[in-house]
LOLUM-631196 format. One record per residue: residue number from 1; x, y, z of N, C-alpha, C in turn; residue in three letters. Coordinates in nm, 4 decimals. Layout:
<resi: NUM | nu: X | nv: Y | nw: Z | cau: X | cav: Y | caw: Z | cu: X | cv: Y | cw: Z | resn: ALA>
...
//
This chain:
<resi: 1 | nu: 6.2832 | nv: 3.2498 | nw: 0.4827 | cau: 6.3525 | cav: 3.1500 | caw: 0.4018 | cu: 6.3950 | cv: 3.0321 | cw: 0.4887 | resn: UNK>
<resi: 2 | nu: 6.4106 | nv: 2.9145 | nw: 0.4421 | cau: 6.4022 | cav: 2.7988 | caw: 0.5068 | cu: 6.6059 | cv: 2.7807 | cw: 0.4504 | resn: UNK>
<resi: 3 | nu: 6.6384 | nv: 2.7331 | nw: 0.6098 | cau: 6.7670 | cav: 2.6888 | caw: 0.5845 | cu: 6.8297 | cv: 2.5583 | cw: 0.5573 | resn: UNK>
<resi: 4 | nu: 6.9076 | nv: 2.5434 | nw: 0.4574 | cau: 6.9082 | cav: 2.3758 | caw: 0.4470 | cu: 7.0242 | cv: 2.3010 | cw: 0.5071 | resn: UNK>
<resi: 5 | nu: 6.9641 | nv: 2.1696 | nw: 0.5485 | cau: 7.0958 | cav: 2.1522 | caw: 0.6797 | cu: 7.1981 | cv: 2.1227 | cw: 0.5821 | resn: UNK>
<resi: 6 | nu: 7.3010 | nv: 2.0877 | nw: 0.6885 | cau: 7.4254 | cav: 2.0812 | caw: 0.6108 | cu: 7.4864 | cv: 1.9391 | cw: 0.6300 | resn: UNK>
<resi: 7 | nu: 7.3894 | nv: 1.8517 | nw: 0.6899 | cau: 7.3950 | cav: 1.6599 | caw: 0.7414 | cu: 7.3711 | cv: 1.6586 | cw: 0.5777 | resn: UNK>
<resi: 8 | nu: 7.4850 | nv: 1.5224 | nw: 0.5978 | cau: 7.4860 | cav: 1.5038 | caw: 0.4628 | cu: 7.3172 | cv: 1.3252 | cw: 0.4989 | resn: UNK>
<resi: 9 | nu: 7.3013 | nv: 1.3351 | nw: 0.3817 | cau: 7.1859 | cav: 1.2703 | caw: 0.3771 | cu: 7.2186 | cv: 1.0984 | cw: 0.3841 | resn: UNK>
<resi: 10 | nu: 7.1896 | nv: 1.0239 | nw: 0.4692 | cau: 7.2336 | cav: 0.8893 | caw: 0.4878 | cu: 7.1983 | cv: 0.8154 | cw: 0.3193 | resn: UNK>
<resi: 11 | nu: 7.1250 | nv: 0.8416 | nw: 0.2938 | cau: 7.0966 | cav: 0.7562 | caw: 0.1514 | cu: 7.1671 | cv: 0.7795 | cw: 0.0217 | resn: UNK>
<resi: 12 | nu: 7.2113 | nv: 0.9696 | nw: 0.0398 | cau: 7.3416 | cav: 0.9120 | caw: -0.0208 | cu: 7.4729 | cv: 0.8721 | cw: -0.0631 | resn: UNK>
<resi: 13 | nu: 7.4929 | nv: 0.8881 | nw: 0.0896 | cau: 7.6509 | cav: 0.7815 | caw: 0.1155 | cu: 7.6310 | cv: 0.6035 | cw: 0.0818 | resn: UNK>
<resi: 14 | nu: 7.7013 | nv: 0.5872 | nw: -0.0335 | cau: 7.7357 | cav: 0.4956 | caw: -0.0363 | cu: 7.8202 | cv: 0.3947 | cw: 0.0484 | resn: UNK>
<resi: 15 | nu: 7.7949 | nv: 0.2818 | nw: 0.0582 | cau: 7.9243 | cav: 0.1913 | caw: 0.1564 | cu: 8.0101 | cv: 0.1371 | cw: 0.0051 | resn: UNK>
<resi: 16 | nu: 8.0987 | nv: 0.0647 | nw: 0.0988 | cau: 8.2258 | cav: 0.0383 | caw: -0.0151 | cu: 8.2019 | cv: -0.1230 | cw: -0.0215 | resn: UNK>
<resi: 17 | nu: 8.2113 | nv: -0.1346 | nw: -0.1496 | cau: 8.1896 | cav: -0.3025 | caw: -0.1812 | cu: 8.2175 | cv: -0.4191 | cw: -0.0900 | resn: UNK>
<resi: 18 | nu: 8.1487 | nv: -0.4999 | nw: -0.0754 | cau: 8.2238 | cav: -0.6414 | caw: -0.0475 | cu: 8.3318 | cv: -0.6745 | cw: -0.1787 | resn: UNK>
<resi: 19 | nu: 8.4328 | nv: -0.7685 | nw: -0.0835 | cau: 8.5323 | cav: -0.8208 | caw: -0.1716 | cu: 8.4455 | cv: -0.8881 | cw: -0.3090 | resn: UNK>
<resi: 20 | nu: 8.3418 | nv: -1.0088 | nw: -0.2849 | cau: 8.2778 | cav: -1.0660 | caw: -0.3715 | cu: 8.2244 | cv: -0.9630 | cw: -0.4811 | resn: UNK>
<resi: 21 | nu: 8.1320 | nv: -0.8379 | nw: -0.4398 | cau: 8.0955 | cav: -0.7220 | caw: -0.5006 | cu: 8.2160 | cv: -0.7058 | cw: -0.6087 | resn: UNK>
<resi: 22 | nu: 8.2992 | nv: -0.6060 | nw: -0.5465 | cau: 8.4159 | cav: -0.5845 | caw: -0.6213 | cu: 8.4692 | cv: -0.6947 | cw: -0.7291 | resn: UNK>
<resi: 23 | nu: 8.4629 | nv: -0.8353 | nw: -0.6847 | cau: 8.5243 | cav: -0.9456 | caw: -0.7883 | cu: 8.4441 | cv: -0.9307 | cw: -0.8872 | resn: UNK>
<resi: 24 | nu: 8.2943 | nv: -0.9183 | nw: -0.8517 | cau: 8.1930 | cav: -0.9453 | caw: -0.9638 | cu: 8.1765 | cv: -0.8100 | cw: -1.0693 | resn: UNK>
<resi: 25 | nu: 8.2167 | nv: -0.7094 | nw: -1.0441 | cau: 8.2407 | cav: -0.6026 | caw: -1.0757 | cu: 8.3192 | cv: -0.6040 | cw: -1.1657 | resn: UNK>
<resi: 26 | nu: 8.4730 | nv: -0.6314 | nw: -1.1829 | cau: 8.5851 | cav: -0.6636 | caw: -1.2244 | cu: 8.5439 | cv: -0.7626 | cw: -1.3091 | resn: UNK>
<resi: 27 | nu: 8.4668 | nv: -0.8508 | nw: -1.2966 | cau: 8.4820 | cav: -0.9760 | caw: -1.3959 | cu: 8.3225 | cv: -0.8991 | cw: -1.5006 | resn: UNK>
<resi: 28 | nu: 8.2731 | nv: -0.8579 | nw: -1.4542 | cau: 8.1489 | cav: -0.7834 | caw: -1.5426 | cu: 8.2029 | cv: -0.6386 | cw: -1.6575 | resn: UNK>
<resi: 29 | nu: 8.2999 | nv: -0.5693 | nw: -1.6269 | cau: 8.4222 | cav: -0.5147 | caw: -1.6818 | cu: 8.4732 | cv: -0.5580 | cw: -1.7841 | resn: UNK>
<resi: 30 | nu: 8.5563 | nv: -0.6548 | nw: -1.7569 | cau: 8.6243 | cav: -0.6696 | caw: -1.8208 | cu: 8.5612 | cv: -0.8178 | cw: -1.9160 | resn: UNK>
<resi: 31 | nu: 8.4732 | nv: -0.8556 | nw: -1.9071 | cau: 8.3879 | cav: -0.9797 | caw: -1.9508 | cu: 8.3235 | cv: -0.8397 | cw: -2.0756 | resn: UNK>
<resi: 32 | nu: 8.2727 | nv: -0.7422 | nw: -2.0301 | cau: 8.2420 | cav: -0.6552 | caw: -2.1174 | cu: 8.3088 | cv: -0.5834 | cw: -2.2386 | resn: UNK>
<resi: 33 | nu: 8.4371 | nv: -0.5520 | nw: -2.1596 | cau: 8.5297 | cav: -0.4958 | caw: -2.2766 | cu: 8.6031 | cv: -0.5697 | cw: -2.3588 | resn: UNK>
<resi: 34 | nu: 8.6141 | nv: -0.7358 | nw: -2.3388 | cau: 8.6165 | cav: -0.7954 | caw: -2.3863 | cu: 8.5503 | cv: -0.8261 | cw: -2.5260 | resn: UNK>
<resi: 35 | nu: 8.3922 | nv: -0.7868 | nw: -2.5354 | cau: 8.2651 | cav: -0.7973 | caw: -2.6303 | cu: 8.2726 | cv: -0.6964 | cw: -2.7093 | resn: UNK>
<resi: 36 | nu: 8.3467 | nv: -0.5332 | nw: -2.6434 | cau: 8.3331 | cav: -0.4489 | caw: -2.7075 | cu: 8.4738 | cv: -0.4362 | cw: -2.8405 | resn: UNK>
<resi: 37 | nu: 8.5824 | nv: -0.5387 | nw: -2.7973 | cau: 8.6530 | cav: -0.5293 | caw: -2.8605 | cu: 8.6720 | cv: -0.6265 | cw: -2.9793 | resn: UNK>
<resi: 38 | nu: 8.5753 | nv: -0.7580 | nw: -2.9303 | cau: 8.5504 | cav: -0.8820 | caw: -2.9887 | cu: 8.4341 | cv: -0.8587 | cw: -3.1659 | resn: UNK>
<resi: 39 | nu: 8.3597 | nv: -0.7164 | nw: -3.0909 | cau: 8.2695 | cav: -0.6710 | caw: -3.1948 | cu: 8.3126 | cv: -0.5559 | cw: -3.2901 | resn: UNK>
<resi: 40 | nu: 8.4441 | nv: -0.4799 | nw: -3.2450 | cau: 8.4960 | cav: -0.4162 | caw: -3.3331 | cu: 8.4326 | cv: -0.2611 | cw: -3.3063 | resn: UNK>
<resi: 41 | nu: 8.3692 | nv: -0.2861 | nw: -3.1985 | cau: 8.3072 | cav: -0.1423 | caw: -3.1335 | cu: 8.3760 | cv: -0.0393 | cw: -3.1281 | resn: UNK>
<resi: 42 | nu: 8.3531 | nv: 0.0990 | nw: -3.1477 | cau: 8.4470 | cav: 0.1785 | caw: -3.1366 | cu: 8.3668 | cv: 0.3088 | cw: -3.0509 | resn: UNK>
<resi: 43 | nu: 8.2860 | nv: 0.2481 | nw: -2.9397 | cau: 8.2213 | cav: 0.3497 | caw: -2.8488 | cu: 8.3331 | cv: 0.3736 | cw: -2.7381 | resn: UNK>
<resi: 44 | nu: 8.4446 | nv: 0.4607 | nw: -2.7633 | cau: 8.5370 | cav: 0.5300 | caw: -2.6578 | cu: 8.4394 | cv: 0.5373 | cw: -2.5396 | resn: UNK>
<resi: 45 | nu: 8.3287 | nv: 0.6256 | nw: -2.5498 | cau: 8.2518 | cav: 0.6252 | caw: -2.4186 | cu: 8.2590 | cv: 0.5456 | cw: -2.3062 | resn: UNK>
<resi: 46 | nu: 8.2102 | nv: 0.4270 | nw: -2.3644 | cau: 8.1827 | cav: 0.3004 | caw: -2.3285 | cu: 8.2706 | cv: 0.2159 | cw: -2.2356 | resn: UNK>
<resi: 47 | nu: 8.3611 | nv: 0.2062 | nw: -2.3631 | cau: 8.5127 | cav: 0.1880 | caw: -2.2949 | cu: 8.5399 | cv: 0.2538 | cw: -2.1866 | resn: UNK>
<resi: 48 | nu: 8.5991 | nv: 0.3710 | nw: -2.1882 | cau: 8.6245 | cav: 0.4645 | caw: -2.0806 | cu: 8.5586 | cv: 0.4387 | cw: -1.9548 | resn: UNK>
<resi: 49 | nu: 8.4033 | nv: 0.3854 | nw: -1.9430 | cau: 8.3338 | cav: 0.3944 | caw: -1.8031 | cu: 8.3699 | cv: 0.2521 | cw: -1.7816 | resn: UNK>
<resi: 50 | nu: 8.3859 | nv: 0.1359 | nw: -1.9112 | cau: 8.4183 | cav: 0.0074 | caw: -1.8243 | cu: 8.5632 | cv: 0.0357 | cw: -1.7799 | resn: UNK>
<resi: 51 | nu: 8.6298 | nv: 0.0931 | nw: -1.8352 | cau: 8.7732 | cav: 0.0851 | caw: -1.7927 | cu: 8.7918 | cv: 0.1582 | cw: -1.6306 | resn: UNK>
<resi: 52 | nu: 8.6663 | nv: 0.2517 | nw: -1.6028 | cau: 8.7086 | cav: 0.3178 | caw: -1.5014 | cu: 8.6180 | cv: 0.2194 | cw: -1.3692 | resn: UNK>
<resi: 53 | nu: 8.5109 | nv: 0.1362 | nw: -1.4040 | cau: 8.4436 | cav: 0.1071 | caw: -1.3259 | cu: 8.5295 | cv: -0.0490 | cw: -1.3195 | resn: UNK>
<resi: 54 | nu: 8.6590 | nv: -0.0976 | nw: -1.3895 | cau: 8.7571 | cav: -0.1361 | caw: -1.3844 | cu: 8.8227 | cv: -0.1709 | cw: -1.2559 | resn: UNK>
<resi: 55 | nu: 8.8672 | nv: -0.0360 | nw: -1.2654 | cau: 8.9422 | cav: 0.0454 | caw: -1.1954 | cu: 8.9443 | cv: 0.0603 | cw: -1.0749 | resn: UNK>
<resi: 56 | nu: 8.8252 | nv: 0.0916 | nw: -1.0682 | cau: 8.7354 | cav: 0.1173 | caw: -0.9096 | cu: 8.7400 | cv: -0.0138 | cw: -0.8487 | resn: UNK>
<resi: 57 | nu: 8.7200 | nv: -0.1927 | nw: -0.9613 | cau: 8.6922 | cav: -0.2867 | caw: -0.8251 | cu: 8.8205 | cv: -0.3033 | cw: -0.8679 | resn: UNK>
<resi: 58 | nu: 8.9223 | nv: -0.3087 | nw: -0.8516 | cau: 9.0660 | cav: -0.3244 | caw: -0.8934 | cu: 9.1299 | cv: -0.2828 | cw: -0.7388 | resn: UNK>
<resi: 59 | nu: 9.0876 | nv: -0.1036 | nw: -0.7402 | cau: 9.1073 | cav: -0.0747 | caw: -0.5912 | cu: 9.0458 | cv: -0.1176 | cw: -0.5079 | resn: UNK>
<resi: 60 | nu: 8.9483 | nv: -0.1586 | nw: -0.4711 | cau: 8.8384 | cav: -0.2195 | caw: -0.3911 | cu: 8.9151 | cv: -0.3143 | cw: -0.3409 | resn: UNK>
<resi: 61 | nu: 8.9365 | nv: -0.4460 | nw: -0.4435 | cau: 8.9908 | cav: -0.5431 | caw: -0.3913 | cu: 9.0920 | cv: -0.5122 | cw: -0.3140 | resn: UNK>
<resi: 62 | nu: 9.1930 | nv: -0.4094 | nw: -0.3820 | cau: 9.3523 | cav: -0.4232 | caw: -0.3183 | cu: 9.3245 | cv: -0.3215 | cw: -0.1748 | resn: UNK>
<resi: 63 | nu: 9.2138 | nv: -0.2765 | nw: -0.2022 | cau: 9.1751 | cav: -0.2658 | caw: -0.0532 | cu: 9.1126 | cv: -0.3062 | cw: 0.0763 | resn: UNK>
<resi: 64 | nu: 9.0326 | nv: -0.3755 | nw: 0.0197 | cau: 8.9821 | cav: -0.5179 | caw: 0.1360 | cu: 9.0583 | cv: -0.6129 | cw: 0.1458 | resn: UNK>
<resi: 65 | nu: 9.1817 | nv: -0.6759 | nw: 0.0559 | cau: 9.2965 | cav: -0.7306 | caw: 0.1087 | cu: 9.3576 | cv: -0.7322 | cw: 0.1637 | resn: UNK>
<resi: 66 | nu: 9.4162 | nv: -0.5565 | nw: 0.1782 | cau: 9.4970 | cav: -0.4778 | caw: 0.2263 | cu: 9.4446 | cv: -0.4795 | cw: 0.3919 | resn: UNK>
<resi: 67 | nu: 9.3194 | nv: -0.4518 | nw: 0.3868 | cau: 9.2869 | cav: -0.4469 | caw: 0.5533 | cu: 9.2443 | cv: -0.6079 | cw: 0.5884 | resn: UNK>
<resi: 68 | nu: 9.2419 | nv: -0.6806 | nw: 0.5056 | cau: 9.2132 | cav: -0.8536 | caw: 0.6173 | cu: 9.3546 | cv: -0.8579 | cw: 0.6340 | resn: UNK>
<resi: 69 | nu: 9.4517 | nv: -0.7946 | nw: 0.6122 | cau: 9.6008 | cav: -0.8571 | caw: 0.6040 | cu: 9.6319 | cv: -0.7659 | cw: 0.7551 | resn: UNK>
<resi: 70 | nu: 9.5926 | nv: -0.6636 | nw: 0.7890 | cau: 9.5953 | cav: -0.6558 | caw: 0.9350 | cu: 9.6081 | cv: -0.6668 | cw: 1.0389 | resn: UNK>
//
């Protein structure tokens, strides 16, 4: 039997956004949930992943701020 390593695989670690990334992120979000609410949509789903992918450049930013302020 063949053993499988335990290196995690470079391709799939992600890196963490650029600030710009993250802005464009945030404004693609919420530019979105904007449409979904503008149309009377009622895909919770939907919502839920923009709200969380939100979320995510929300922290991003307040974290690449956080470290240029250093």
């Amino acid at each position: 039997m063949e053993r499988k390593s335990s290196k995690i695989d470079k391709k799939d670690v992600q890196r963490p956004p650029t600030l710009e990334e993250a802005q464009n992120m945030l404004a693609f979000a919420d530019s979105q949930i904007e449409k979904l609410k503008a149309t009377g949509s009622e895909d919770k789903r939907l919502l839920e992943y923009l709200n969380q992918k939100r979320d995510k450049a929300i922290k991003a930013i307040a974290r690449i701020e956080g470290e240029s302020k250093k």
